[in-house]
Backbone as CSV, one residue per row, in Angstrom:
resi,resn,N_x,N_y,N_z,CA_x,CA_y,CA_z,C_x,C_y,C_z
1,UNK,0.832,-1.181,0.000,0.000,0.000,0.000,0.879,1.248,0.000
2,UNK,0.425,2.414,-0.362,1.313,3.442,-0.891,0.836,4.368,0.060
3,UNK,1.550,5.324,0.229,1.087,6.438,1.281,0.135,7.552,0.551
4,UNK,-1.103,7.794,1.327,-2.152,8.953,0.751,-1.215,10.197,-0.246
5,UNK,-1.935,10.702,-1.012,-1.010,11.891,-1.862,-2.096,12.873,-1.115
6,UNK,-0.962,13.750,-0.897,-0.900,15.521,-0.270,-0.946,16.213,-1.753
7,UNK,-1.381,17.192,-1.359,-1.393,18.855,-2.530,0.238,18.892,-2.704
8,UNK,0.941,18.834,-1.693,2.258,18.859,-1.574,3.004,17.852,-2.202
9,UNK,2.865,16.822,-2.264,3.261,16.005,-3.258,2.766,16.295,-4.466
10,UNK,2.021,16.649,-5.331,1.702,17.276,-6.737,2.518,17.888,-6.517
11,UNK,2.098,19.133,-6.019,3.351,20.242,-6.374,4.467,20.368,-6.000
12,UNK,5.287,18.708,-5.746,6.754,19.069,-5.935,7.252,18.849,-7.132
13,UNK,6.347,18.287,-8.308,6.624,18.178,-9.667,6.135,19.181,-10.124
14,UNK,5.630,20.179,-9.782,5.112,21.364,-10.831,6.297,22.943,-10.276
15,UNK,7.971,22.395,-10.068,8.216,23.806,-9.515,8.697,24.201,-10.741
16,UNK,8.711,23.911,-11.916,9.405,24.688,-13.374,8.245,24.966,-13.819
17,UNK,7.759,25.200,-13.497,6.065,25.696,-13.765,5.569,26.847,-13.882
18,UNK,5.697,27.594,-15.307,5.183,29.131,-15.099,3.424,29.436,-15.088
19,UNK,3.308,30.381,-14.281,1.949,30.727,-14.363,1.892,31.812,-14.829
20,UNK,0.595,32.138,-15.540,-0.772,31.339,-15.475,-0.249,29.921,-16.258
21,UNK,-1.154,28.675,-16.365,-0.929,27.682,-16.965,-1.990,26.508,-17.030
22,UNK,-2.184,26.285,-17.982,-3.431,25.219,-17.902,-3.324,23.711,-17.517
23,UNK,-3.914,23.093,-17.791,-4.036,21.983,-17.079,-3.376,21.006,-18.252
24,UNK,-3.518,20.806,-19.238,-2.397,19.985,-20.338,-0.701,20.613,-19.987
25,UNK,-0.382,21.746,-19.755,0.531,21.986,-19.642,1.244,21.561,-17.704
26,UNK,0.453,21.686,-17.132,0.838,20.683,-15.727,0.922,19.786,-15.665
27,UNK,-0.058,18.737,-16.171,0.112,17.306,-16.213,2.027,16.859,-16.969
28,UNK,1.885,17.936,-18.470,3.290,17.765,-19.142,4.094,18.022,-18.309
29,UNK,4.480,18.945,-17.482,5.189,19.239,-16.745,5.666,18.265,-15.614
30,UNK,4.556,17.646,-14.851,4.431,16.723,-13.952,5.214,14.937,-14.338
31,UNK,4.605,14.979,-16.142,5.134,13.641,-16.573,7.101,14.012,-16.951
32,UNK,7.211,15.145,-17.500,8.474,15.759,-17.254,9.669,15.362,-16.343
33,UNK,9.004,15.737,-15.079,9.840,16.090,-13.920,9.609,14.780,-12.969
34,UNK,8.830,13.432,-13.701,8.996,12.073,-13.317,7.967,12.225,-12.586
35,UNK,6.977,12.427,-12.164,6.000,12.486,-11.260,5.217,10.866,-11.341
36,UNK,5.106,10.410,-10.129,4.090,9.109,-9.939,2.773,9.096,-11.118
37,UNK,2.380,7.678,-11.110,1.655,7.477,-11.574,-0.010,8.097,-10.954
38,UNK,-0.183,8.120,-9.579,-1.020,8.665,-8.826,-1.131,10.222,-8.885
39,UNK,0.055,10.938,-9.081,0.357,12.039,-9.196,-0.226,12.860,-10.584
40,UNK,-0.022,12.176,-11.241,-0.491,12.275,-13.071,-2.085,12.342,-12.807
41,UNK,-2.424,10.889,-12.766,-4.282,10.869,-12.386,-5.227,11.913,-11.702
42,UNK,-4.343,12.679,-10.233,-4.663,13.594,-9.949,-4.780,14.941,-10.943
43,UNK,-3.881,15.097,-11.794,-3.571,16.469,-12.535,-4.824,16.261,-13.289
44,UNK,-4.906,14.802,-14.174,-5.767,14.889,-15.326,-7.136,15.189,-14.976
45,UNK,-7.063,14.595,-13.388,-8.345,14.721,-12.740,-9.382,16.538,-12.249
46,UNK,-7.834,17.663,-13.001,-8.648,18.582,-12.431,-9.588,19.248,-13.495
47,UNK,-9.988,20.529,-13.140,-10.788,21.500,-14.438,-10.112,21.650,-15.372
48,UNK,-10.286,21.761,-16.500,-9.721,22.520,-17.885,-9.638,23.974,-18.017
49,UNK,-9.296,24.378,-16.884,-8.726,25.948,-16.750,-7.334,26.247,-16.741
50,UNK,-7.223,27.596,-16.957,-5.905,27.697,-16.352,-5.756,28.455,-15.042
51,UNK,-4.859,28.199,-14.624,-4.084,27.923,-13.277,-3.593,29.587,-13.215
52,UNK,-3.525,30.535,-12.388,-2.928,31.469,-12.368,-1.594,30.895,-11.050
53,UNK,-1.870,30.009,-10.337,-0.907,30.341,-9.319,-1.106,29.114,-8.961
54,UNK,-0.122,28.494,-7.699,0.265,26.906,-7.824,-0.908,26.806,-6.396
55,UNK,-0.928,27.680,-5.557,-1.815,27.836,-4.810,-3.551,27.375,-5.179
56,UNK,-3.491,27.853,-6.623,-4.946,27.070,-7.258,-5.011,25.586,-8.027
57,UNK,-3.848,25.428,-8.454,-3.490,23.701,-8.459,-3.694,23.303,-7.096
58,UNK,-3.252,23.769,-6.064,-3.668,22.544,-4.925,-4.715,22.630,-4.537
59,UNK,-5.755,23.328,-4.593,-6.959,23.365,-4.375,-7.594,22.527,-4.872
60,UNK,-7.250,22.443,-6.708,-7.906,21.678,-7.190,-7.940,20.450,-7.584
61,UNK,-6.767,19.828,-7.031,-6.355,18.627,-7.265,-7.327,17.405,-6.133
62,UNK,-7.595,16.639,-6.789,-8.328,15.715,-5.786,-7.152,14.717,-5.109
63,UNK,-6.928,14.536,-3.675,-6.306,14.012,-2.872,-6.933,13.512,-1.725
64,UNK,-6.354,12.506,-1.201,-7.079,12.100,-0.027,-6.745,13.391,1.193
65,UNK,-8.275,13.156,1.525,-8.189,14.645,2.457,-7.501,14.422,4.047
66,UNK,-7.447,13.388,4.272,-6.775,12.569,5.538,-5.145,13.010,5.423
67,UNK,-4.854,12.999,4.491,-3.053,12.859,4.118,-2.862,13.146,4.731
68,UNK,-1.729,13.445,5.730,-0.759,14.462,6.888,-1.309,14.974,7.818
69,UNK,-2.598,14.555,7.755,-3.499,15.323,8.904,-4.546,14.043,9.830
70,UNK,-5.030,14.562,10.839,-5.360,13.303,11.331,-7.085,13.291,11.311
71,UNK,-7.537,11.937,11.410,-9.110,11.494,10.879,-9.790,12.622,11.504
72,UNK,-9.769,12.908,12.721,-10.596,14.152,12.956,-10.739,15.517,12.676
73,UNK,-9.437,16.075,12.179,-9.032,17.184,11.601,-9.917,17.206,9.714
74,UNK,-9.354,15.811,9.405,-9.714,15.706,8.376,-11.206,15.720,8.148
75,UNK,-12.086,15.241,8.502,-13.390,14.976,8.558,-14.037,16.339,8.903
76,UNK,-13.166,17.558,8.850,-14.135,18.799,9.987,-13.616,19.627,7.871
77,UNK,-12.931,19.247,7.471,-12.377,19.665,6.272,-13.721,20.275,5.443
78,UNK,-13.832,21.470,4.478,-14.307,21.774,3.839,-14.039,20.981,2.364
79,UNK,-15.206,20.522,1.415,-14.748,20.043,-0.100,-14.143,21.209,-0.577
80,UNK,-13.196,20.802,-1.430,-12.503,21.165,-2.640,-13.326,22.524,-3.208
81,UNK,-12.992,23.627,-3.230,-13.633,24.816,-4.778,-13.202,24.427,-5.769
82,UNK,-13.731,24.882,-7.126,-12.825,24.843,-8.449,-12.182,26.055,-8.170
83,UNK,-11.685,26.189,-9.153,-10.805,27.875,-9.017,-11.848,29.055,-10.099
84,UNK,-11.650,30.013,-9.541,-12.500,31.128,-10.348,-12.370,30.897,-12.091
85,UNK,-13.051,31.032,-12.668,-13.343,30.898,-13.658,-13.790,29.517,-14.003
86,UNK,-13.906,28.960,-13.459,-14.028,27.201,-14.289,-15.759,27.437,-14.109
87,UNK,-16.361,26.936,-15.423,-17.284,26.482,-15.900,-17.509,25.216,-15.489
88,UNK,-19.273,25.214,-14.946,-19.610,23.416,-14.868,-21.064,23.795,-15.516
89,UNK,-21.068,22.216,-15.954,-22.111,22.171,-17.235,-22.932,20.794,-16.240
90,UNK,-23.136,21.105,-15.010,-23.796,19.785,-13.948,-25.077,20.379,-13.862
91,UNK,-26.043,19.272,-14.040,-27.209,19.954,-13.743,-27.604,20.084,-11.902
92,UNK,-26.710,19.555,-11.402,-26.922,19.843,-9.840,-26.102,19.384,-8.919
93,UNK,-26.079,19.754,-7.948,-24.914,19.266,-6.897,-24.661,17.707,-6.919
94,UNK,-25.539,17.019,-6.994,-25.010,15.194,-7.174,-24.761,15.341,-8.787
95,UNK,-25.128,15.758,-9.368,-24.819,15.317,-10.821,-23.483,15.997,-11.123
96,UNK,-23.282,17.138,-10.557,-21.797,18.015,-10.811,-20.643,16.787,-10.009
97,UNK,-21.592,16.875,-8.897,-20.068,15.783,-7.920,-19.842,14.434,-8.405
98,UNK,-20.640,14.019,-8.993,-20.369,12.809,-9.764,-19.946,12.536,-11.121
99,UNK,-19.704,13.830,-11.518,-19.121,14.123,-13.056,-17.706,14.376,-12.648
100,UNK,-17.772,15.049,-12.069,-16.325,15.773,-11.936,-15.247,16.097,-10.513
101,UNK,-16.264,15.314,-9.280,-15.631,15.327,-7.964,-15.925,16.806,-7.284
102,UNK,-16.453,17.099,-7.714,-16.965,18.551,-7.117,-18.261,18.617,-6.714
């Protein structure tokens, strides 16, 4: 078994990373700079926006929310935002979160 992925683990493969930057260009970056296989899935897994700042990659990356933190901390956790500008085409809160994890 592999240890949960942190925001922090993504973004130790995204530090040659200029912003703004979209999401084909992070994932490249990420497969680049050798990034895990788990690491990749996360990237592909976010919006099709671009990124102004690495601060909005970790937001939007889906990770186990437990990582580095402990079950009770974790569980008091707010879900994930997209980042400003991202478009959803969900017709409602279960249908958005089940399209796209949001």
């Amino acid at each position: 078994m592999t240890d949960p992925l942190t925001p922090e683990d993504v973004l130790r493969y995204l530090e040659d990373v200029d912003y703004p930057a979209g999401k084909e260009a992070l994932v490249d970056a990420a497969e680049r700079a050798g990034a895990s296989e788990a690491v990749i899935r996360s990237l592909r897994a976010i919006p099709p926006v671009e990124y102004r700042r690495r601060a909005e990659v970790a937001r939007s990356v889906h990770v186990d929310p437990g990582a580095g933190r402990s079950a009770s901390r974790a569980a008091g956790q707010p879900a994930p935002v997209p980042p400003r500008g991202s478009r959803s085409t969900c017709a409602g809160p279960a249908r958005c979160s089940a399209l796209t994890g949001w």
